[in-house]
C-alpha positions in Angstrom: 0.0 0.0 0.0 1.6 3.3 -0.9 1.5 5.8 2.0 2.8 8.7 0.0 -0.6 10.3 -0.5 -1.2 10.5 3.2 2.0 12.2 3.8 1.6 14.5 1.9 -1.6 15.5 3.3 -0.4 15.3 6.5 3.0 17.2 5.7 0.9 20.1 4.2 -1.5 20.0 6.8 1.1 20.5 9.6 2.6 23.2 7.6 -1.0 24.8 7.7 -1.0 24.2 11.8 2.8 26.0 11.6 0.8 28.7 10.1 -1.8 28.9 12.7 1.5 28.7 15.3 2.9 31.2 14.0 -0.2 33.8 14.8 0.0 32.3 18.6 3.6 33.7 18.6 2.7 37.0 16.9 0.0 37.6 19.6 2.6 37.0 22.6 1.5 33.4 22.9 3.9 30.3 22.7 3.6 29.0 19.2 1.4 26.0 19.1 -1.6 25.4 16.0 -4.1 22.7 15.1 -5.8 22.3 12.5 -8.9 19.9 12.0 -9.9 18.2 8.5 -13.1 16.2 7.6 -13.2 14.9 4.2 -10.0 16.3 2.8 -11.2 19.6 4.1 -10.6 22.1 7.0 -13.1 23.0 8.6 -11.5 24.1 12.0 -7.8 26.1 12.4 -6.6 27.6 15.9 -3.8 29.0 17.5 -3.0 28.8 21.5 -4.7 32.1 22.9 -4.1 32.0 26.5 -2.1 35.1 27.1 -4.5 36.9 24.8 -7.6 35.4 26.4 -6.2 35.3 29.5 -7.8 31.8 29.9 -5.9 28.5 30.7 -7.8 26.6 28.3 -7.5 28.4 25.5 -5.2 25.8 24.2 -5.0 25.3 20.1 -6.7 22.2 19.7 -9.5 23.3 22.6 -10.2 26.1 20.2 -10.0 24.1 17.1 -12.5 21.4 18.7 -15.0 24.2 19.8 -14.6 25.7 15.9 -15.0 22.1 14.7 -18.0 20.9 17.0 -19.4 24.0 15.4 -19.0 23.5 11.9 -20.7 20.0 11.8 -23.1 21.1 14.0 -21.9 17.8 16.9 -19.9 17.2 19.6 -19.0 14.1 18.3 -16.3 14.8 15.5 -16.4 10.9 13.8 -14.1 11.1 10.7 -12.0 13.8 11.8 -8.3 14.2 11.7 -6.8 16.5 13.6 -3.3 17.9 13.0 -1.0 19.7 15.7 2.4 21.1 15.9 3.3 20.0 19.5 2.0 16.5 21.1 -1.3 17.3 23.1 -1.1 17.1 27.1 -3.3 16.1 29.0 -6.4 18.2 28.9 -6.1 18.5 24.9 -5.6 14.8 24.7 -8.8 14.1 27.3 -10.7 16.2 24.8 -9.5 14.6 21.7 -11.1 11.4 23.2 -14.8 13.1 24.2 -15.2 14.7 20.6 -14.6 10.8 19.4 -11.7 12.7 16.8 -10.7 9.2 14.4 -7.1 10.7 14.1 -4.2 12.7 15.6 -1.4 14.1 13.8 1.4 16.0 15.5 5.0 17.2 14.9 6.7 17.4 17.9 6.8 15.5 21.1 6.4 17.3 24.4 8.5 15.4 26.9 7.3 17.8 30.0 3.7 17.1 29.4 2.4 14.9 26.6 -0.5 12.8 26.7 -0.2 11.2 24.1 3.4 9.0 24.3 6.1 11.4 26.2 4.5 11.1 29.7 1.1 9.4 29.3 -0.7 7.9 26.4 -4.4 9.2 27.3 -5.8 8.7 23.7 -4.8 4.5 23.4 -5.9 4.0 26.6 -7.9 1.1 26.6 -9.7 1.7 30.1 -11.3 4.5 27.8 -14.5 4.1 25.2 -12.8 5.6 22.4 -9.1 5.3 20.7 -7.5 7.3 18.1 -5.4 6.6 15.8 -1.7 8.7 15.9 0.8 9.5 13.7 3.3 11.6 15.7 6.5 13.2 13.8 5.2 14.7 10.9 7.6 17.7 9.7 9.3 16.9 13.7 12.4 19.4 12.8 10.3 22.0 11.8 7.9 22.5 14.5 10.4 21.5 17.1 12.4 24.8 16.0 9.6 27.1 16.1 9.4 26.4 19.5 13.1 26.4 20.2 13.3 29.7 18.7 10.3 31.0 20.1 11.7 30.0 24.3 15.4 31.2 23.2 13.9 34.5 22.5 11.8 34.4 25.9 15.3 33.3 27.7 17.3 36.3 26.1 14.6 39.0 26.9 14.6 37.4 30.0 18.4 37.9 30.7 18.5 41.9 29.0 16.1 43.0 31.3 17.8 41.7 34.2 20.8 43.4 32.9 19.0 46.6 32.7 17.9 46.3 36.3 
């Protein structure tokens, strides 16, 4: 069976989640996007907004889901892939499971707190009554740097103010 088709879709959706990302940072927020696709079309794209909303859950893929849920008019998101730069943790990845999402694609893994195979592995979790499907590493190197380069900048602020003081 020839993957190729489906990696491309999922490569140049990612790159459309890196675009979303890159609003997040642009708005003072760290750089994370999701977006959501139902029949080879989007229907849901979201940026982290908690510094802007001031709101701890205004996560990408909360957003995304919300924006999704909406556009099919049901909670329950059958058919759906959902694409991420950075491994959900563990709120995202709870609500990946409750909107019944079929499939979860990421870039990057999150080895502080991701749900999905760095610290837990919330959406496989067979004590739950749905599963989804993951593909985790797609375009890795690029979203990995975004968020490199986004915390290095944070760290250097960080050290010239001190200096001013």
């Amino acid at each position: 069976m020839d993957s190729c088709p489906d990696e491309k879709r999922d490569e140049e959706s990612i790159r459309k989640a890196i675009d979303q990302a890159y609003v997040a940072e642009e708005n003072g927020d760290v750089p994370i996007g999701c977006v959501i696709v139902q029949d080879d079309r989007i229907i849901a794209k979201a940026y982290n907004q908690r510094e802007q909303l001031q709101d701890p859950t205004a996560h990408a893929e909360i957003i995304a889901l919300t924006q999704a849920a909406a556009a099919v008019g049901s909670w329950r998101l059958h058919g759906c892939t959902v694409y991420v730069t950075l491994e959900p943790c563990p709120m995202c990845a709870g609500a990946l499971v409750l909107a019944r999402v079929d499939r979860l694609v990421y870039g990057c893994d999150d080895p502080k707190t991701g749900a999905v195979r760095s610290l837990y592995n919330i959406v496989q979790d067979p004590r739950l009554n749905h599963r989804i499907k993951v593909t985790a590493g797609v375009l890795r190197d690029d979203c990995s740097a975004q968020l490199s380069a986004f915390f290095q900048r944070r760290r250097d602020e960080t050290r010239g103010s001190r200096a001013e003081d």
